[in-house]
Structures are given as structure tokens and as C-alpha cells.
N, C-alpha and C positions, 0 to 999 in steps of 0.2 A: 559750714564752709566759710573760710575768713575772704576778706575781699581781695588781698591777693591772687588767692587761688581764680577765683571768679573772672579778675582784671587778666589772669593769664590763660583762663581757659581750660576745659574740664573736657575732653573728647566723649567721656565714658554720657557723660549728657545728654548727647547726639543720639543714645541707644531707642529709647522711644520711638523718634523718629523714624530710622532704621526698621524699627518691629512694624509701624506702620505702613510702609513699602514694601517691606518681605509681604506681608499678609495682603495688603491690593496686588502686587505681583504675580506673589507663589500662588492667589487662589486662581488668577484668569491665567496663567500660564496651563494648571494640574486642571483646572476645567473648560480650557478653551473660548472663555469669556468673562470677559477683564469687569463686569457689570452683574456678576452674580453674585459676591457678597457684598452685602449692603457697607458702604462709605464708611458711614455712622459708627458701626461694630467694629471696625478695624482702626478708628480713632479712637475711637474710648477706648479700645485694649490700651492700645499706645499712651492714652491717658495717665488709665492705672499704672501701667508699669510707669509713668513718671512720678507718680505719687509714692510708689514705694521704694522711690530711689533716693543718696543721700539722705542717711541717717542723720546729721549733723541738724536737720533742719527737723521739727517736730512735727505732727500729721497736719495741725490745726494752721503752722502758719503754712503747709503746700497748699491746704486749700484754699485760704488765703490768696496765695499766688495765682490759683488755677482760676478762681472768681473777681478775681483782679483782672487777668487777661482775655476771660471769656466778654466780662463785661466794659471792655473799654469805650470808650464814646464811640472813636472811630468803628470799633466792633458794630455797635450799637446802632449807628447809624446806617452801617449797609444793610445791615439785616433789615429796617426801616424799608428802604430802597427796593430792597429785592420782593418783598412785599407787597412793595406798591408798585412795581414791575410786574409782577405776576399778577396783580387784581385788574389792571391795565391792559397786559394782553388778552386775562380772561375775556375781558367784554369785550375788546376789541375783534375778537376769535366771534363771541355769542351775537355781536351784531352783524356781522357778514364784512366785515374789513380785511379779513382775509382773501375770501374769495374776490370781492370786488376788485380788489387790486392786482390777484393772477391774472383773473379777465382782462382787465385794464389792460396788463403787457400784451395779454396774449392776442387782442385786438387788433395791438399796433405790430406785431410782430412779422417783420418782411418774410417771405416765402424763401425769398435765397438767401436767411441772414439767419437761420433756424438754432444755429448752437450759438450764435453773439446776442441774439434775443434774448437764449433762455439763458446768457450768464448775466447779461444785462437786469432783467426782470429780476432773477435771484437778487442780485446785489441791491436791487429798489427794497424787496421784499424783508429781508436778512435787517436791512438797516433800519427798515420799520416795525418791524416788529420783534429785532434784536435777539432770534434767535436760530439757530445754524438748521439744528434737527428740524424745528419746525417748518424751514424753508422748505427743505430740501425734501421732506415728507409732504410736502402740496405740490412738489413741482417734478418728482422722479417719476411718476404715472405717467405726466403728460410727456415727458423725455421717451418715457419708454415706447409712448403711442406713437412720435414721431420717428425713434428709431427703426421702427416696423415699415412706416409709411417710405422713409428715403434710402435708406438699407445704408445710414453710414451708423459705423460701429456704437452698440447700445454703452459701451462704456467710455466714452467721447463724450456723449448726452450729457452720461452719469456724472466724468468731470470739470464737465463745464457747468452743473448744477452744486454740484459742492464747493469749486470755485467761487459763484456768485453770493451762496451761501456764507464762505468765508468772510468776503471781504465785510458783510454788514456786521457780523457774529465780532470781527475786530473795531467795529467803526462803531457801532449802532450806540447811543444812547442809553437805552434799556438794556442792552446783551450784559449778561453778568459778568462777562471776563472785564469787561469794560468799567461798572460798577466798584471791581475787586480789584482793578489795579489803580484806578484814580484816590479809592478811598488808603489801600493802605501805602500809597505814597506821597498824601492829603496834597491832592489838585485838582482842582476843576475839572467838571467834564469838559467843560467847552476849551479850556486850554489843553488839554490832553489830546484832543480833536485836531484840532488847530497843527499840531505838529504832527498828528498822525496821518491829515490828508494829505499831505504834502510828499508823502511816502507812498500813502494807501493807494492813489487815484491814478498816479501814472502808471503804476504798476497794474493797476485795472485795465486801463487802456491799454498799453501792451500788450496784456494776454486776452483783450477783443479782439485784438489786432491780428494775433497766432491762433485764436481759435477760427477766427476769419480767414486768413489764407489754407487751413485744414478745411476747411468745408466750401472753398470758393465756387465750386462747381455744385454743389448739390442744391437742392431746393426741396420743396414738399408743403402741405397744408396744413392745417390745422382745423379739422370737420366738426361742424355745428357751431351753434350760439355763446358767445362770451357773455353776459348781460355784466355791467358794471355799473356802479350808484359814486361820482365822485365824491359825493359827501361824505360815505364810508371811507373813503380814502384821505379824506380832509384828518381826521385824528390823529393819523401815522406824520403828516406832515407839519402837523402844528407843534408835534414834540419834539421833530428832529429842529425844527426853527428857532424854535424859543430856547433849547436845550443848548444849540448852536451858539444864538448869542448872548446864552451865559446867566440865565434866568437860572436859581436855585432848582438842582434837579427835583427834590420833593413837591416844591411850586409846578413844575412843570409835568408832574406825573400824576399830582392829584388832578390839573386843571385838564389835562388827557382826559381820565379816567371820567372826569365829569361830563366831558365834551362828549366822545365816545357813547356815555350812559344817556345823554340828553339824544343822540342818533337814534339810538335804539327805542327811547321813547316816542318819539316823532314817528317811528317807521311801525310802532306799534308790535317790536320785536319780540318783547319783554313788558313784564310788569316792574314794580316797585319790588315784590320779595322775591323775582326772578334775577333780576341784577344784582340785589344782596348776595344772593347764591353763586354770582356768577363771582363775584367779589372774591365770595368765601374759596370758594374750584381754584381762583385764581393765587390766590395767597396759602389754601394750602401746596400746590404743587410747588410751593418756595420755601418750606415746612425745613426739607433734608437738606437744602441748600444752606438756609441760616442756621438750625442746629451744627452743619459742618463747621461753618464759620465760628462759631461761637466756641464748639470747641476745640478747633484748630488754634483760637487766639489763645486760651486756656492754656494747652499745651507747648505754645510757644516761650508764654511764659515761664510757665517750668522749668521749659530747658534753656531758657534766659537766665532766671536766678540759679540756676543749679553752673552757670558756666558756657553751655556749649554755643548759643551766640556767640561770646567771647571768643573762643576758641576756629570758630568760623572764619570770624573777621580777620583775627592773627593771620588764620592757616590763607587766606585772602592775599589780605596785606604784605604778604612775603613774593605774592607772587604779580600782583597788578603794582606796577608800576606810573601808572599817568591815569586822565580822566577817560581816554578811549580803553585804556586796558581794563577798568572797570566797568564801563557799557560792555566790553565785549563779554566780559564776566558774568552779568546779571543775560543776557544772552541765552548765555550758555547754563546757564543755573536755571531757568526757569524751561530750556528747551528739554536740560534732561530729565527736569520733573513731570513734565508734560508727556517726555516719549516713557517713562515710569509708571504713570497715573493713566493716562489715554484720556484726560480730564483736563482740557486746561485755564478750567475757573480754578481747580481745585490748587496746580499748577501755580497760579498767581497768589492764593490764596496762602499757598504755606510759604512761598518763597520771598513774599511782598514785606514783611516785615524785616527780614534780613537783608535785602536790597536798600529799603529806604535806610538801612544803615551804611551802607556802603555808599549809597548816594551822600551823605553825609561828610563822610571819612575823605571820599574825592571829591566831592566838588560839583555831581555830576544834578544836571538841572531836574527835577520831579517830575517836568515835564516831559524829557525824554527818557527816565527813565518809566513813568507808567507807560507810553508810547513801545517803549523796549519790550517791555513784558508784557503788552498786548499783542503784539505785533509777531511776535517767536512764538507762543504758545498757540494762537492761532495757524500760525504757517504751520509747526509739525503735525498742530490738531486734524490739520487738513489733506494728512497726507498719510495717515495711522490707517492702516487697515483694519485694525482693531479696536480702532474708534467709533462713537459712538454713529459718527456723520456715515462715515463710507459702511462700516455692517448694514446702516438703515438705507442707503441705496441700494447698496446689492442686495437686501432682501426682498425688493420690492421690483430690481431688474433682473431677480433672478442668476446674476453673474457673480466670479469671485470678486471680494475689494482691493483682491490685488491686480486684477487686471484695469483696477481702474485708475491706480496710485499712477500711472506715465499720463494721464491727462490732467490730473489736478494740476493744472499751468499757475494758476494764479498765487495759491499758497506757496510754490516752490520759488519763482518769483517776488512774493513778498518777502520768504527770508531771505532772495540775492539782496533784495531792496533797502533791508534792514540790515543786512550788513556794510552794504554800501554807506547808507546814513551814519552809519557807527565809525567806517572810515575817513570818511569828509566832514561830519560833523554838522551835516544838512538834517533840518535845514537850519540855519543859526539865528537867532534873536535875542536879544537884548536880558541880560539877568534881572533887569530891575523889577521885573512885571512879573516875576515867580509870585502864583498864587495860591495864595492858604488855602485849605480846605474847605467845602462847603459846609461848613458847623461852626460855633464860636467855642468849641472846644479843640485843643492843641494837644499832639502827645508831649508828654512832661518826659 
């Protein structure tokens, strides 16, 4: 393929990709569960078939390509991250910082304030431990005991618990959508932060505010013992802090992970090769995550040198005209990979490469666009009945996830929120201070 061809864009390129989405689609559509063939198996198909596309190119230099893009630094480096994300939460799970912290909400939790608690507590939770499912699987039991207890609707509970879920799942330091959209738009977390609270938080508070006048009149308890240890608590808040002001996230996940392990020493939780283990529990459950990545980058490339980037950005570029036309763009590319996938690390993940070209092409700042593709992939994530969040309440409340999709307030909200920001341009700051990636390595 000569470089014309390439410069102008090859559509037949894009096929791979396409096979990839037919096959996570067609298989949770024909079996009613978008999580039953494994991620991994339907990318590497998609692989091979780029491998054995474009004859012009010989087998030796695609794999070339395909280990070129699997292993880019930025590649390289999330999958680092996620890693030590996962080895982080494990201990942080094996020394009791989970429960400590529900307790903690559930302590302070006023009797007539029963669904702004538990989205409140969610959203503390979520952003601590940077993960939606996991919230929301510690906190949908207790939803469900108090919807028993006040008789107001158990799927009210449910969306005010995926709500609180959400907002950390967008926000949180550790949450991999987070991870996947700062790294492949190379920005800081803390600057990525920075623009995204400023979106995230009032939109939080407003949907306190409407989950609060829905439930203004009820009230209820919450029976037996919370016990809570703030010092279990202290890990989760040393990472959002330091992560906060801009301290290297590797520095800031090992120093976690050590902090966290020195707790569970002290409390006599674990030993020395109990916490290795818990290390290892922790870093594998991030196994299919960074294999994803690794070869999702792989296959990008592919279909980079083979054209169909090219061809993207053309078919793009015909159609966005200014810098908001282009956020609105990356928007909407990462929402319908999201409502495609019911995945939306995975979501960020394929779409994040072709963005930061587009960001390039317009002008548009790193930081709002990782902020963009956090922010949309989280909101549909949070509203998908067939995601992973809402199946894992309503199996647990018992109820359909569709009866719970009209209270997910907060996700529906964040994307008025972010399109709003996308309209006005909010919040606005100064180009000068765009910041490089956390690595001293740059995409060439």
C-alpha cells in the first residue's frame, strides 16, 4: 500500500474492527448476555483477520506492526498502572478498608436522608476504591434491607446506589476508565481531574438534591453495629490526595499499596506471604484488562498502517467543522462504543487513540478531551441495562434493570452536564499549562 493510498484512507481497514463488535454484540444479543464471550477471543479474532488483510504488506513486517502497537510505552505504561491498581485494591479489600468505610457512611447516615446517604456514601466509596461494580456490590444488600424497612421503591435504592457508583467510577484515581482515558490522551491524572470536577460535583449535588426531594418524607433505620477503624480509611484518602495534587500516579499507588500493607500489619491481618498473595489476587484480576489493552493497541495499529485511521479522520473532517464540533464528536464516538461494548474502559480503550488524533487536528485541549471520554462513557455505562453495573443490582434486588434505568439521576445528568460543558466551553483555562504525560516517553 503506497502512502497515498494510506494519506487518503482505505475504509476496507476499518473491517477488523467491525468483526470485533459484530462478535461482542451478535454474541450478547443470540445469548442475552453481553459478558459471556470472553473480550480477549473476539479481539484476537479481529486481530487475525487484520493480519491477513493487505496483501501488499508481507506477514513479517504486520507483525511488526501488531508488536509495535501492542507494545508502545504509553500501552506499556497503563497496563503498569492497572497492575498496581489492582494489587492496591486487593489489600486494600484483605485489610478491611472496605467495610470500614461503608460503616463509616453508614454511621453517619441521617434516618430521613436514607437515599442522599447511600448516594453520598457510594460516591465516597466509588472514588476510593475506583470501582463502579465493586461499589455497588457492597452497598445494593444494604439498599435492599432499607427498602424493606421504609417501603419506598427498591429500585429508587438501586439508582441512587449506581448513581454514587458512577460518579467515583468517572472521577476516582484508580477506576480504569480513568487510567485509559488520561493515558491514551497522555495527561495527567490530576489535570484530567481538575477539569472533570468542575462538571462532576455539581452535577452530584443536584441529583442529592432530586434524590432528596423524592424521598423528603420517608425515613427508616439502619439495625445493628457499624464498627469502623479510620485508619483503614486513611489509604483510600492518601491516594485521592496526593494523586489530586499531581504526585506521579505510579508513586502514588505504590506508596498506597505500602501504606494499606503496613495497616494490615499493624492490625495483625495478614502476614508477609499473605499480602504477596493478596498482591498477586490483585494483579491477576487486571490479567484480561491489560491483555485487552495490549492487544487492542496492536490492532489499532494495523488498522493505522493499513489506512483506516486515515480514512476516519477524512470521513471526520468533512463533517466537524470548529473545536466544539469536534468534542461533540469524540462525545458521541466514545458513547456509541460504549452503548456497543456495555464496557466502557473497553469503550475508551479502542476509541482513545483516534480522539487524540482528532484532538490534534482541532485544537482541542487533552484535558477535555480525556475529561470527554470519561465523562460519556461513564454516563451511558450507567444507564445500560445490560451493563455490567445495573444486571449486578438487580440480581441482588431481585428486580428488572430496567425498572431501575428512570432513577439512575446522576449518570443521566452527567451527560446533560457534559454536553453542556461541550456547549460553553466550561470550564475554560489557560492552553499554556497542557500537560505531558506521566512518562518521559512521548507518542512519535
Amino acid at each position: 500500500m503506497n502512502s497515498s493510498s494510506i494519506k487518503k484512507g482505505n475504509a476496507l481497514a476499518l473491517l477488523p474492527f467491525f468483526i470485533f463488535l459484530i462478535l461482542f454484540i451478535g454474541s450478547g444479543v443470540i445469548n442475552g448476555d453481553f459478558y459471556e464471550l470472553p473480550v480477549l477471543v473476539a479481539v484476537f479474532i479481529a486481530v487475525l483477520v487484520a493480519l491477513f488483510m493487505n496483501r501488499k504488506m508481507t506477514f513479517k513486517d504486520k507483525l511488526d506492526h501488531l508488536t509495535k502497537g501492542a507494545g508502545h510505552p504509553n500501552i506499556m505504561l497503563m497496563v503498569i498502572i492497572y497492575l498496581l491498581a489492582g494489587a492496591f485494591a486487593s489489600v486494600a479489600e484483605g485489610v478491611g478498608a472496605v467495610e470500614s468505610t461503608v460503616n463509616l457512611g453508614l454511621t453517619f447516615l441521617p434516618e430521613n436522608l436514607l437515599i442522599v446517604g447511600l448516594f453520598v456514601i457510594g460516591c465516597f466509596i466509588s472514588i476510593s476504591m475506583g470501582s463502579s461494580v465493586g461499589t455497588v456490590v457492597a452497598l445494593a444488600p444494604i439498599g435492599v434491607g432499607l427498602a424493606e424497612q421504609t417501603g419506598i421503591s427498591t429500585a429508587l435504592f438501586m439508582g441512587a446506589i449506581i448513581s454514587g457508583a458512577m460518579f467515583g467510577d468517572n472521577l476516582s484515581m484508580i477506576s480504569d476508565t480513568t487510567i485509559a482515558a488520561v493515558r491514551t490522551q497522555a495527561v495527567k491524572m490530576s489535570d484530567k481531574f481538575k477539569v472533570n470536577i468542575f462538571i462532576a460535583l455539581p452535577t452530584a449535588i443536584v441529583a442529592a438534591v432530586i434524590f432528596g426531594v423524592l424521598t423528603w418524607n420517608a425515613s427508616g433505620s439502619i439495625g445493628g453495629d457499624h464498627p469502623y477503624d479510620l485508619i483503614k480509611v486513611l489509604p483510600y484518602l492518601a491516594v485521592l490526595i496526593f494523586a489530586v495534587v499531581g504526585v506521579n500516579v505510579i508513586y502514588v499507588l505504590i506508596g498506597g499499596t505500602i501504606f494499606v500493607g503496613l495497616v494490615g500489619f499493624f492490625y495483625g491481618t495478614f502476614d508477609g506471604m499473605e499480602f504477596l498473595n493478596l498482591l498477586g489476587e490483585g494483579m491477576a484480576g487486571m490479567q484480561e484488562l491489560s491483555l485487552l489493552s495490549i492487544l487492542l493497541g496492536g490492532l489499532v495499529e494495523l488498522i493505522r498502517v493499513n489506512g483506516g485511521i486515515a480514512f476516519l479522520l477524512n470521513a471526520i473532517n468533512s463533517r466537524i467543522k470548529s473545536r466544539k464540533g469536534a468534542e461533540a464528536g469524540i462525545a458521541g464516538l466514545v458513547s456509541a462504543f460504549d452503548l456497543s461494548t456495555a464496557n466502557n474502559t473497553i469503550s475508551i480503550i479502542s476509541v482513545g487513540p483516534l480522539v487524540k488524533q482528532i484532538t490534534e487536528r482541532f485544537g482541542v485541549d487533552p484535558r477535555r478531551s480525556a475529561s470527554i471520554l470519561d465523562i460519556f462513557a461513564s454516563a451511558f455505562q450507567g444507564v445500560l441495562p445490560y451493563g455490567a453495573q445495573l444486571l449486578a443490582v438487580a440480581g441482588i434486588a431481585s428486580i428488572s434493570p430496567v425498572s431501575i434505568m428512570p432513577y439512575c439521576i446522576y449518570p443521566v445528568l452527567l451527560a446533560v452536564a457534559g454536553m453542556i460543558a461541550i456547549a460553553t466551553g466550561f470550564p475554560k483555562f489557560t492552553t499554556e499549562k497542557t500537560s505531558q504525560p506521566q512518562s518521559t516517553q512521548k507518542r512519535k
